[in-house]
Backbone as JSON, one array per atom type, in Angstrom:
{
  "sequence": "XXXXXXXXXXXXXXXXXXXXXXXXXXXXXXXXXXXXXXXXXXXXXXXXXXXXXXXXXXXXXXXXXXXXXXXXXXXXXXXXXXXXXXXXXXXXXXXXXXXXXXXXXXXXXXXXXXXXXXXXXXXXXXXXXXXXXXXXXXXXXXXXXXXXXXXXXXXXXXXXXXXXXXXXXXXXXXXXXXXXXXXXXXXXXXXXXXXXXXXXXXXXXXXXXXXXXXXXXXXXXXXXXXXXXXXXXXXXX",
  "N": [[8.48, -63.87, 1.96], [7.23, -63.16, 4.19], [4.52, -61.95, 5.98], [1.91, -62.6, 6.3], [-0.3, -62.56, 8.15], [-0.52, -60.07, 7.18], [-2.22, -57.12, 6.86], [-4.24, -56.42, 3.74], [-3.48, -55.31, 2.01], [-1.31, -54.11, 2.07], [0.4, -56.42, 2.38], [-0.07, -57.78, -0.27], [0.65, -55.71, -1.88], [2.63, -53.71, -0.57], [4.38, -55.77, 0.39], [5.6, -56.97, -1.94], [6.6, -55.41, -3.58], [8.62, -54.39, -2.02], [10.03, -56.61, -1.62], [11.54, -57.08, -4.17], [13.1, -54.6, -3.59], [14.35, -56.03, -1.56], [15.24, -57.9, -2.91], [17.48, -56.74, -4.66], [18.67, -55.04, -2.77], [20.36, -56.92, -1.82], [21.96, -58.33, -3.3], [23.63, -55.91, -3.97], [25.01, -55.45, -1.69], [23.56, -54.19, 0.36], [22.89, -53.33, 3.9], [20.33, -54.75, 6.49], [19.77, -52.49, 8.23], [20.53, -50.18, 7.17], [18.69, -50.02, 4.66], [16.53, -49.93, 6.21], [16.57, -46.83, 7.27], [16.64, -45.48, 4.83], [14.42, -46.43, 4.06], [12.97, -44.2, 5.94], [14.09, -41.95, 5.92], [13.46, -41.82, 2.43], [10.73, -41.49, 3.36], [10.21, -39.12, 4.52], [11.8, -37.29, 2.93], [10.13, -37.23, 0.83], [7.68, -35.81, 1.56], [8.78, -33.11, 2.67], [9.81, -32.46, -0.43], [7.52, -32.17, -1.33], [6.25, -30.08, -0.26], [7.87, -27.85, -0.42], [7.55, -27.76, -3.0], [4.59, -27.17, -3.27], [1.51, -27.16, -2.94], [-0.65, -26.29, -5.14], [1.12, -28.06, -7.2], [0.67, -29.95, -9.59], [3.02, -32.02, -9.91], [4.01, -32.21, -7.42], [2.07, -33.29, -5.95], [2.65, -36.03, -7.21], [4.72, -36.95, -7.04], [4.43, -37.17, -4.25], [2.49, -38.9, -3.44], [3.92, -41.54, -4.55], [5.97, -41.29, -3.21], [6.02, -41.86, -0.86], [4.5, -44.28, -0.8], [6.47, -45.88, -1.8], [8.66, -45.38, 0.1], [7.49, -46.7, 2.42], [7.44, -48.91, 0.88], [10.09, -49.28, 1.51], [10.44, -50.09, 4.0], [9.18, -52.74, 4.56], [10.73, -54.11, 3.36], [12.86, -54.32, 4.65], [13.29, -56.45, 6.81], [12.51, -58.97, 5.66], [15.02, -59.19, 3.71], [16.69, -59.19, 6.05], [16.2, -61.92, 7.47], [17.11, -63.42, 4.88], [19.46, -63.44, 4.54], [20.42, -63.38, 6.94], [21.12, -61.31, 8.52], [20.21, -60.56, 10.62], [19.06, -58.57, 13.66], [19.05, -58.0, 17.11], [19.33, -54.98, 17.42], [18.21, -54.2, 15.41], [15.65, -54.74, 14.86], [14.99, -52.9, 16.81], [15.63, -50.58, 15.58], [14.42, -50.68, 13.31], [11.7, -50.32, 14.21], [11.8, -47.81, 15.56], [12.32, -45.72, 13.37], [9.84, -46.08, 11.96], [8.15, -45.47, 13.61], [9.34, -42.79, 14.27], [9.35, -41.78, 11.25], [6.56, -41.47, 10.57], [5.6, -39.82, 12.32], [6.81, -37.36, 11.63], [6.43, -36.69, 9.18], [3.33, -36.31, 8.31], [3.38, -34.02, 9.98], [4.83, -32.46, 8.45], [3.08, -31.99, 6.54], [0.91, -31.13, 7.64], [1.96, -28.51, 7.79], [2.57, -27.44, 5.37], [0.04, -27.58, 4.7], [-1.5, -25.39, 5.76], [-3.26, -23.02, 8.11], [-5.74, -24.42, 9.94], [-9.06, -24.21, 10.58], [-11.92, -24.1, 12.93], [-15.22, -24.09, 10.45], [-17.5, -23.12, 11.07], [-17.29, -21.26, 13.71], [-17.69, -18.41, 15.09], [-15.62, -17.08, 16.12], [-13.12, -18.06, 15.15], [-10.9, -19.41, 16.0], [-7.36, -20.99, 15.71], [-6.8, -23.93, 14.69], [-4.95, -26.14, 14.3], [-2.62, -27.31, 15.84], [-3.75, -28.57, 17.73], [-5.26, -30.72, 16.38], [-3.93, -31.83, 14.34], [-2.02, -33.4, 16.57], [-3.75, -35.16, 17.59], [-4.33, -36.83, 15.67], [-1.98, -37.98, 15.54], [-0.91, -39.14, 18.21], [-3.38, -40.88, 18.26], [-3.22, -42.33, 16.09], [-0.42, -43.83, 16.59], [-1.27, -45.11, 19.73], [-2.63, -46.61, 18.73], [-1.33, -48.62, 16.94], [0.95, -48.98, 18.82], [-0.88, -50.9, 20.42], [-1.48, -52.94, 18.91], [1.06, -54.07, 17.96], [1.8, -54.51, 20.89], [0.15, -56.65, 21.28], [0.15, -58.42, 19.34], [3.08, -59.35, 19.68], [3.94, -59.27, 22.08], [1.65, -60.53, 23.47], [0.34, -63.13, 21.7], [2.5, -63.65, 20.76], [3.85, -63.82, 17.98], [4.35, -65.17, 14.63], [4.82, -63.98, 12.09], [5.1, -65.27, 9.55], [3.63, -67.42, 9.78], [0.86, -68.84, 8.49], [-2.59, -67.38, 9.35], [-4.12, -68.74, 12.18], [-6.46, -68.66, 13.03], [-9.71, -69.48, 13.06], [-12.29, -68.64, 9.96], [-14.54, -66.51, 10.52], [-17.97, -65.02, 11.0], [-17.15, -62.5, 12.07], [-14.53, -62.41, 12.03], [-14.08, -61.89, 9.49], [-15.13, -59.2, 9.31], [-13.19, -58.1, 11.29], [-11.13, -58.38, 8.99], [-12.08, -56.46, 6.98], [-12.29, -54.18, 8.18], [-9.69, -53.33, 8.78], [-8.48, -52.87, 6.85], [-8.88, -50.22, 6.97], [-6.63, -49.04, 8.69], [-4.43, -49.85, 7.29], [-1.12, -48.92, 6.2], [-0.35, -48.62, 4.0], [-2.74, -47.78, 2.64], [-3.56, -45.64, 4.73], [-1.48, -43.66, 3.68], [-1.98, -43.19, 1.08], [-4.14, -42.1, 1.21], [-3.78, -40.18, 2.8], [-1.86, -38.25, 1.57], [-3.44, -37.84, -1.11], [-5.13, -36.34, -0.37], [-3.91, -34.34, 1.0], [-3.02, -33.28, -1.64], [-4.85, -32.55, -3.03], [-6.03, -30.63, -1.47], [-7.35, -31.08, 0.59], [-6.43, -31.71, 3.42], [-7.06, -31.15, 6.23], [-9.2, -31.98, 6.58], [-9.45, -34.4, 5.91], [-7.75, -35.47, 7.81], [-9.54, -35.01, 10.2], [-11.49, -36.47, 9.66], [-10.24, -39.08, 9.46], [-9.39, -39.44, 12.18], [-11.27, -39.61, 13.94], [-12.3, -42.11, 12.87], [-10.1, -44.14, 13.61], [-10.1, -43.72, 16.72], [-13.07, -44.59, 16.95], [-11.92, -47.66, 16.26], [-10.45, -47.66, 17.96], [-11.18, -48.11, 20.8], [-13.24, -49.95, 19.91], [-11.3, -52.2, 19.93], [-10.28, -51.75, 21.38], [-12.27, -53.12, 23.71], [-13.06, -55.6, 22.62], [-10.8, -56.96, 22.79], [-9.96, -57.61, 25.25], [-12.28, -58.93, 25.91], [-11.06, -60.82, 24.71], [-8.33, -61.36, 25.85], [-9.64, -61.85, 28.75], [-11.01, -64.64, 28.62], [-8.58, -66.16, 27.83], [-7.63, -65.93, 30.15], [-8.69, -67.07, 31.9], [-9.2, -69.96, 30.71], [-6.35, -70.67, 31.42], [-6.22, -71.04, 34.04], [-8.08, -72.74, 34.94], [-6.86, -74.96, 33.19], [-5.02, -74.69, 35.17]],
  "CA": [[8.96, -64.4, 3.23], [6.75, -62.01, 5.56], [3.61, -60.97, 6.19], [0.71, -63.63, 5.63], [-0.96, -61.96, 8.63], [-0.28, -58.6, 7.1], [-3.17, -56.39, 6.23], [-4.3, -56.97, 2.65], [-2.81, -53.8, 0.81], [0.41, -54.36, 2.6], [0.78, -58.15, 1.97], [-0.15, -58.39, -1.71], [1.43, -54.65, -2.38], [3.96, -53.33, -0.29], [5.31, -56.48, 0.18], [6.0, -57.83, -3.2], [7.44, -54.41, -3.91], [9.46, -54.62, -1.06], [10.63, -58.37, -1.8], [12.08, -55.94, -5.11], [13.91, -54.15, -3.22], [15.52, -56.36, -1.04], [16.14, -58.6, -3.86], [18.37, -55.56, -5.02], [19.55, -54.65, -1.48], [20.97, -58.05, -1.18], [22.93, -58.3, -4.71], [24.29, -54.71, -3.87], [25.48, -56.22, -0.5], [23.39, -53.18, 1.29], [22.36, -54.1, 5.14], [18.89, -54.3, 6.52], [19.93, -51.11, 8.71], [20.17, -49.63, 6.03], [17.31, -49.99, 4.13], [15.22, -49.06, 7.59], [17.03, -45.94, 7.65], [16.49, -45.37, 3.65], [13.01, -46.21, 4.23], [12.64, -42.91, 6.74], [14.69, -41.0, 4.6], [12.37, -41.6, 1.49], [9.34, -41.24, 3.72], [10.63, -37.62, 5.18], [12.16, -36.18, 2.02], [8.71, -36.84, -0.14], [7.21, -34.94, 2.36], [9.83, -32.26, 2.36], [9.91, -31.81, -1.61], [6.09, -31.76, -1.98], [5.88, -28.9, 0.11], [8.56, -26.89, -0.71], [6.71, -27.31, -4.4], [3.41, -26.16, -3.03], [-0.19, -28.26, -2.81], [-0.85, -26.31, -6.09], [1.66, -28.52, -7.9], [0.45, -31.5, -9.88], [3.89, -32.9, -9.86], [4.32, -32.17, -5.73], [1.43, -34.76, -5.45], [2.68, -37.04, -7.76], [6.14, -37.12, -5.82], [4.28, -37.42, -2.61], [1.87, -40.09, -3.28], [4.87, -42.33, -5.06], [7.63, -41.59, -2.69], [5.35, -42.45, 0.65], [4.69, -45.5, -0.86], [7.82, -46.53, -2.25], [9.08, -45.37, 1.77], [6.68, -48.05, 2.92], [7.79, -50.67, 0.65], [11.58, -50.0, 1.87], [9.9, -50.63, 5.36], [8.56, -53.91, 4.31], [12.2, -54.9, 2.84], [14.19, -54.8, 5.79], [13.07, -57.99, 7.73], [12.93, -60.15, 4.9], [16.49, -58.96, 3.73], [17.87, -59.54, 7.43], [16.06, -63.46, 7.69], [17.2, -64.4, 3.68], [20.86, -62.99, 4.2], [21.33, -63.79, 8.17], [21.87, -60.19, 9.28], [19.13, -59.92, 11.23], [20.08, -58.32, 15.26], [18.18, -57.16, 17.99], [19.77, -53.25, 17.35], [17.95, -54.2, 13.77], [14.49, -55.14, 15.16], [14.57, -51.73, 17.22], [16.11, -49.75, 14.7], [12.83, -50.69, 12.65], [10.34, -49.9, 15.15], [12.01, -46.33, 15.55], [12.32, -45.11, 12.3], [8.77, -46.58, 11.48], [7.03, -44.64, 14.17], [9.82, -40.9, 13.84], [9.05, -40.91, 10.1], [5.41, -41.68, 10.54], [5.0, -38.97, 13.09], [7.4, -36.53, 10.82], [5.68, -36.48, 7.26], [1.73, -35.48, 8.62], [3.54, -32.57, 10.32], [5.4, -31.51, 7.69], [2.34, -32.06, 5.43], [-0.13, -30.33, 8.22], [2.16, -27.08, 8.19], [1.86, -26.85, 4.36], [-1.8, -26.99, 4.54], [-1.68, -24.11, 6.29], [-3.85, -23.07, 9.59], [-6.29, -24.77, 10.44], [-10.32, -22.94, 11.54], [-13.31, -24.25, 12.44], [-15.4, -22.92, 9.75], [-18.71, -22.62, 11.89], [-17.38, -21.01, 14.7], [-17.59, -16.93, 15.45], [-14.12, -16.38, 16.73], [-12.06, -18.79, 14.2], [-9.56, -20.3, 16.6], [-6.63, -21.49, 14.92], [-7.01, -25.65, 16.04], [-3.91, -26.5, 13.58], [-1.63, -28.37, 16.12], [-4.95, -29.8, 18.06], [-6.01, -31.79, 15.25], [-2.43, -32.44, 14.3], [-1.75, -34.23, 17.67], [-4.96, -35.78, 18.02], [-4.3, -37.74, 14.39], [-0.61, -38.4, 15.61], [-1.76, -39.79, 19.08], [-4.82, -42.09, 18.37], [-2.78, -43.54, 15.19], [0.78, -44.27, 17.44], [-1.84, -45.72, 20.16], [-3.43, -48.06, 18.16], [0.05, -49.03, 16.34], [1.41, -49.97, 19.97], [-1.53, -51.83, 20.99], [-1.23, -53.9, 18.21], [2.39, -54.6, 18.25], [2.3, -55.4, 21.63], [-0.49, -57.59, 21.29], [0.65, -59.3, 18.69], [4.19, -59.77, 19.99], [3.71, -59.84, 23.69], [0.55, -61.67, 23.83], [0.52, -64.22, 20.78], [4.09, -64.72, 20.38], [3.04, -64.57, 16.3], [5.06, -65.06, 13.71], [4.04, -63.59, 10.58], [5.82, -66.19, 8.36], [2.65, -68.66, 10.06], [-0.69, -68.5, 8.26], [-3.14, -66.94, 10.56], [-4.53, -69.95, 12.56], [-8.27, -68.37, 13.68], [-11.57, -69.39, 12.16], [-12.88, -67.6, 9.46], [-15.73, -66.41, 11.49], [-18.02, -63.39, 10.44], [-16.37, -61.08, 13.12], [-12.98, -62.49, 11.8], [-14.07, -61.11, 8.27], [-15.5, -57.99, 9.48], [-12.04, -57.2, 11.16], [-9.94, -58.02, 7.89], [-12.45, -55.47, 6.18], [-11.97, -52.91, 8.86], [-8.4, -53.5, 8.92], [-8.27, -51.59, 5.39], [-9.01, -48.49, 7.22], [-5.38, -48.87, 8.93], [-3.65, -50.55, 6.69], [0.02, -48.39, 6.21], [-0.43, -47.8, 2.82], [-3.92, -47.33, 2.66], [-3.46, -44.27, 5.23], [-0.26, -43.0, 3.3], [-2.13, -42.81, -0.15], [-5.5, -41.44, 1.95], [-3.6, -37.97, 4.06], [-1.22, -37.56, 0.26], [-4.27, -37.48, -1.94], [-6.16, -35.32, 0.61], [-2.82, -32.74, 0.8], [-2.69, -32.46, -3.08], [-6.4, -31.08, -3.57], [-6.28, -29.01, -0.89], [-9.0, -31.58, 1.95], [-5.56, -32.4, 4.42], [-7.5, -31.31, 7.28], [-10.68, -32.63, 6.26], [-9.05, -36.22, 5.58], [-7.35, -35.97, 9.13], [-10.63, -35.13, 11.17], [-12.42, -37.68, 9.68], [-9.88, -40.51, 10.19], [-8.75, -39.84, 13.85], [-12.42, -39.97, 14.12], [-12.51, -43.25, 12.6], [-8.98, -44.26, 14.1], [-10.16, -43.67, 17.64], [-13.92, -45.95, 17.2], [-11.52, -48.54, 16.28], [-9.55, -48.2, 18.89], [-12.34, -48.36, 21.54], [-14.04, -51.85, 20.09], [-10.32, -52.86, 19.38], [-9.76, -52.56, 23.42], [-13.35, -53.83, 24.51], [-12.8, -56.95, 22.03], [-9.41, -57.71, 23.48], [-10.22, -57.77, 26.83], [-13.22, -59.95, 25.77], [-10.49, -62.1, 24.13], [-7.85, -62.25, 26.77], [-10.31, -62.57, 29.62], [-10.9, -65.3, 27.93], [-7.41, -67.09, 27.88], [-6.74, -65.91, 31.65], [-10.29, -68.36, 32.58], [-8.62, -70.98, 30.39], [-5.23, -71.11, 31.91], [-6.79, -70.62, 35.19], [-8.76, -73.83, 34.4], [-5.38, -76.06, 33.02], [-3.64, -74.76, 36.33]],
  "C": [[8.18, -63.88, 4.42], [5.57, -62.01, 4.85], [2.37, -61.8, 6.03], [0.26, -63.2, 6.62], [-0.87, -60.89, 8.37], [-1.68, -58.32, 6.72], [-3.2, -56.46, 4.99], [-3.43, -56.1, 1.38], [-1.03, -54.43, 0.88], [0.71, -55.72, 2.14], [0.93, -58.37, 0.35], [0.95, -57.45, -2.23], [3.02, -54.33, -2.22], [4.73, -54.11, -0.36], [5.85, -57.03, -1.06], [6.98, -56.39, -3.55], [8.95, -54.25, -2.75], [10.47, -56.34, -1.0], [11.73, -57.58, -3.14], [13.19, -55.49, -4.41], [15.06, -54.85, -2.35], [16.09, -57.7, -1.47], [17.7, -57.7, -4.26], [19.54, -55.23, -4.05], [20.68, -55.92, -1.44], [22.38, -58.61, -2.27], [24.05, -57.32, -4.61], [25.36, -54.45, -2.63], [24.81, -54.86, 0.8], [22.7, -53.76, 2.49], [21.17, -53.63, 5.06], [18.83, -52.87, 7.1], [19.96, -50.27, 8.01], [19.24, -49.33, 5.25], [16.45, -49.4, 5.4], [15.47, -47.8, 7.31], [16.53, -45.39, 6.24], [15.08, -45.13, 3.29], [12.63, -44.93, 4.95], [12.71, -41.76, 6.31], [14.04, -40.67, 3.28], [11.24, -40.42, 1.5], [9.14, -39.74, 4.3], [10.97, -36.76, 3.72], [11.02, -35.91, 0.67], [8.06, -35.7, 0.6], [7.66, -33.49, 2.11], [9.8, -31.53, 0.57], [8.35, -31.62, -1.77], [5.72, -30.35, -0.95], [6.42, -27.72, 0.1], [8.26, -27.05, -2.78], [5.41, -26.71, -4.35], [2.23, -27.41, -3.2], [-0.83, -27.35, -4.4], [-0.03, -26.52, -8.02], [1.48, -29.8, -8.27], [1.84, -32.62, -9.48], [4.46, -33.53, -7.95], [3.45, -33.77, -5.28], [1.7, -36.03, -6.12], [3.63, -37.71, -6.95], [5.65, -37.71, -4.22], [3.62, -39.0, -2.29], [3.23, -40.95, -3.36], [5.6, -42.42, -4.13], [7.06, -41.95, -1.06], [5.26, -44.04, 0.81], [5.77, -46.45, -1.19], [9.11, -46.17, -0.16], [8.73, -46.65, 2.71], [7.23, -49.41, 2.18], [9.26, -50.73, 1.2], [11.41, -50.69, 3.32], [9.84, -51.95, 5.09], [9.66, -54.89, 3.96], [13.03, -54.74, 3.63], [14.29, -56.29, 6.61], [13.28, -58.74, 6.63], [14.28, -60.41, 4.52], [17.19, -59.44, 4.93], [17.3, -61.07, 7.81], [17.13, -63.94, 6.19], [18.72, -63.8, 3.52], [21.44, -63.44, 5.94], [21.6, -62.69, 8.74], [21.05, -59.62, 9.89], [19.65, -59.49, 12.7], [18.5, -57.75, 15.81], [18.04, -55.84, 18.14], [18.85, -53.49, 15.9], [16.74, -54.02, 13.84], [14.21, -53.09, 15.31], [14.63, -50.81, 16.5], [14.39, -49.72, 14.11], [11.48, -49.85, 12.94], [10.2, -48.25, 15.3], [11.81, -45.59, 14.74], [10.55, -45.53, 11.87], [7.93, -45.39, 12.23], [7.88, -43.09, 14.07], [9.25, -40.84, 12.56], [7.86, -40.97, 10.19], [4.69, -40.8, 11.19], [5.44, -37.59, 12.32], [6.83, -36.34, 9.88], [4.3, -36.07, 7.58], [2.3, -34.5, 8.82], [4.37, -31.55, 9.69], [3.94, -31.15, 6.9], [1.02, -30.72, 6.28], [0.43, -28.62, 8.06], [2.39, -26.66, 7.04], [0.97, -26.86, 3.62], [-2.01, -26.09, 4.99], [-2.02, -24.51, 7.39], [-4.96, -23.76, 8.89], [-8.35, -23.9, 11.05], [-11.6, -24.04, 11.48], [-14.41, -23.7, 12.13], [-16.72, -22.32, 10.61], [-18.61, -21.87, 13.28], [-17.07, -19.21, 14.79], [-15.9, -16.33, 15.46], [-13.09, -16.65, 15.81], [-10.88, -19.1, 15.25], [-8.63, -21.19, 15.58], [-6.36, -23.13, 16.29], [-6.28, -26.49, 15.18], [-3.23, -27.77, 14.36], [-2.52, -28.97, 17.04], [-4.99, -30.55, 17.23], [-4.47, -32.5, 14.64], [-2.03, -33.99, 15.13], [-2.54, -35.3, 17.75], [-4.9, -37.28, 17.01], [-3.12, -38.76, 15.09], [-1.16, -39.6, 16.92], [-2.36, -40.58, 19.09], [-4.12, -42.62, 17.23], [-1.5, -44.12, 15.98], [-0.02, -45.43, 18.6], [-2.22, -46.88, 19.71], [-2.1, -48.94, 17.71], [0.7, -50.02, 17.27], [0.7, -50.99, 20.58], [-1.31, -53.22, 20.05], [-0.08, -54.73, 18.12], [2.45, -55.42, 19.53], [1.29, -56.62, 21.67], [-0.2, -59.1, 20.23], [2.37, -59.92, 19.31], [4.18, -60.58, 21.12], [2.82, -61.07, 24.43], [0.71, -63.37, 23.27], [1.7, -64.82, 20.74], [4.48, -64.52, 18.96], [4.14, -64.05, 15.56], [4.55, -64.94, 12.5], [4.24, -64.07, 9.48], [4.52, -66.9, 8.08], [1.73, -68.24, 9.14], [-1.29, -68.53, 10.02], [-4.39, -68.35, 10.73], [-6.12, -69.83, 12.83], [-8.98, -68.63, 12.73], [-12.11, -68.06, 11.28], [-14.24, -67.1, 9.48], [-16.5, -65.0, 10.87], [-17.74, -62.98, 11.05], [-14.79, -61.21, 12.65], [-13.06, -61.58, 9.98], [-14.13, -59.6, 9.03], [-14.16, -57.28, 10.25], [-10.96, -56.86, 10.3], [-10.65, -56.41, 6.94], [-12.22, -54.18, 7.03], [-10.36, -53.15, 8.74], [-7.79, -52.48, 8.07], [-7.97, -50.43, 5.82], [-7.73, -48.43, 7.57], [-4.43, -49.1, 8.51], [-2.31, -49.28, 6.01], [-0.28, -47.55, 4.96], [-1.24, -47.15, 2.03], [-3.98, -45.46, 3.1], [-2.39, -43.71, 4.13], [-1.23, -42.13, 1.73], [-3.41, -41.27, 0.12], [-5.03, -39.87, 2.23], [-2.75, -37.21, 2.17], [-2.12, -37.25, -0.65], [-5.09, -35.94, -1.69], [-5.39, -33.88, 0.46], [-3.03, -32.02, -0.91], [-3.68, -31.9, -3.16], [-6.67, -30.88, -2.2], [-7.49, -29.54, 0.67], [-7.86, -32.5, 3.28], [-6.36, -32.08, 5.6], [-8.88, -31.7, 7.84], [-10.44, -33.98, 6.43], [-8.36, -36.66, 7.44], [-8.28, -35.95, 10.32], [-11.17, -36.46, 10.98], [-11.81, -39.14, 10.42], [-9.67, -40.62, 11.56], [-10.05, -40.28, 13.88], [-12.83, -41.47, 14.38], [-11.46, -44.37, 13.39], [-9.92, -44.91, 16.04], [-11.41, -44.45, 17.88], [-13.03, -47.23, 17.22], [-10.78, -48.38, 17.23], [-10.02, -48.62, 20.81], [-12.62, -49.93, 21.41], [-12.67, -52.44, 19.96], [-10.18, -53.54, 21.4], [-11.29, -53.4, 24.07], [-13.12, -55.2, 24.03], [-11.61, -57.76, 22.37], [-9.03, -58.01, 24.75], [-11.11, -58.9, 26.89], [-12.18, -61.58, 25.84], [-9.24, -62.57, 25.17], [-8.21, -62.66, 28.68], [-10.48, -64.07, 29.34], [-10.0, -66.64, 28.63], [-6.9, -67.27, 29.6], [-7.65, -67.29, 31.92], [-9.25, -69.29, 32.09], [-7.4, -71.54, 31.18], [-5.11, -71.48, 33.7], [-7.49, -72.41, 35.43], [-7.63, -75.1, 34.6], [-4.8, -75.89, 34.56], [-4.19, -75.75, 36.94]]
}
C-alpha cells in the first residue's frame, strides 16, 4: 500500500516485512499508535540489550542487527495499517514522525557510549571527541531527514501510494543510487555491523562525512529545482 517512492531497501524490504506485521496488527485488532510506539520500543531496547551484553558478544550483534531492523519494519507498518483499517488521525501522523526521529536519535547514543571514548589517534594530547562526533552524526542525519520531509510534503504535496512521475534521467538514476547511502535500513545495518567488530566510530566519521556532501548538492540541487517552479508560476501568473 506505501512506498513506491520509497528508497529501494525500504520499499522492496522493510516494507513487505512491515505489510507482515500489519497484516498481524490488524487480525489482533492492535492500533497504528501502537505499532509506532512498538516500533521505538524495539528500536531502543535492541540497543539497550546489545550493550548491556558487550560489543564482544556474537549474540549482542546478532540481537542488534535483527531487532533495528525488525524496529524499522514496525515503522513501515503503521501507515499502511491506519489507511487499510481507517484509523488513521492527525495525533497518528505526528505520533510517527516523533518516535521515528526520539528512537533514531536514542539507539547511536546508546551504541556510541558502549563503544567507549572516542581519540583522535594522530593527535599528541588525545582529546576525548566522543560526544563531538556523536552530535555531528545525529545533526547532519536529522537535517537531511527534515529537508526531505518537508520537501516532499510541503513542496510536492506527494503521495507515496503515486508512482514517481519524473523522467528517468541520468541525474534521476544517479540520485536513486545515492539514495542507498540514506536509505533507513541501509544506515541501521551499516552503524550495528560497525558496533559489533569494534569500527562504531570509524563507521560514524565516515558517514556524517558522506551524510553532510549530500546534504550540500541536496540543497544546491533544490534550489536549482524550485527556482525553477517559482520562474514558471511567475510566468502562468
Amino acid at each position: 500500500m506505501r512506498g513506491r517512492q520509497s528508497i529501494w531497501v525500504t520499499r522492496n524490504i522493510s516494507y513487505r516485512m512491515g505489510a507482515v506485521v500489519a497484516l498481524l496488527a490488524a487480525r489482533l485488532g492492535i492500533t497504528p499508535n501502537v505499532i509506532s510506539i512498538l516500533s521505538g520500543m524495539i528500536t531502543v531496547a535492541s540497543a539497550l540489550l546489545a550493550f548491556y551484553m558487550g560489543q564482544d558478544n556474537g549474540w549482542a550483534g546478532v540481537i542488534l542487527i535483527v531487532g533495528l531492523q525488525i524496529g524499522y519494519a514496525f515503522d513501515c507498518a503503521d501507515g499502511p495499517l491506519a489507511r487499510a483499517t481507517g484509523g488513521g488521525s492527525s495525533f497518528g501522523m505526528l505520533l510517527d514522525k516523533m518516535v521515528d526521529l526520539s528512537s533514531g536519535m536514542i539507539f547511536p547514543c546508546i551504541l556510541a557510549f558502549g563503544a567507549g571514548h572516542y581519540y583522535f589517534p594522530f593527535y599528541s594530547h588525545r582529546p576525548d571527541y566522543t560526544l563531538w562526533v556523536i552530535l555531528l552524526v545525529l545533526i547532519i542525519r536529522v537535517f537531511l531527514n527534515v529537508l526531505l520531509w518537508l520537501k516532499e510534503l510541503v513542496v510536492y504535496d506527494a503521495d507515496r501510494l503515486m508512482e514517481d512521475p519524473r523522467g528517468h534521467t541520468l541525474w534521476w538514476r544517479i540520485k536513486k543510487a545515492v539514495s542507498l547511502y540514506i536509505d533507513e535500513p541501509v544506515y541501521r545495518f551499516g552503524i550495528a555491523l560497525a558496533w559489533t567488530i569494534g569500527w562504531f566510530w570509524e563507521f560514524a566519521i565516515v558517514y556524517s562525512i558522506g551524510i553532510f556532501a549530500i546534504n550540500l548538492v541536496y540543497l544546491a540541487a533544490s534550489k536549482k529545482e524550485m527556482d525553477a517552479m517559482d520562474r514558471k508560476k511567475s510566468l502562468e501568473a
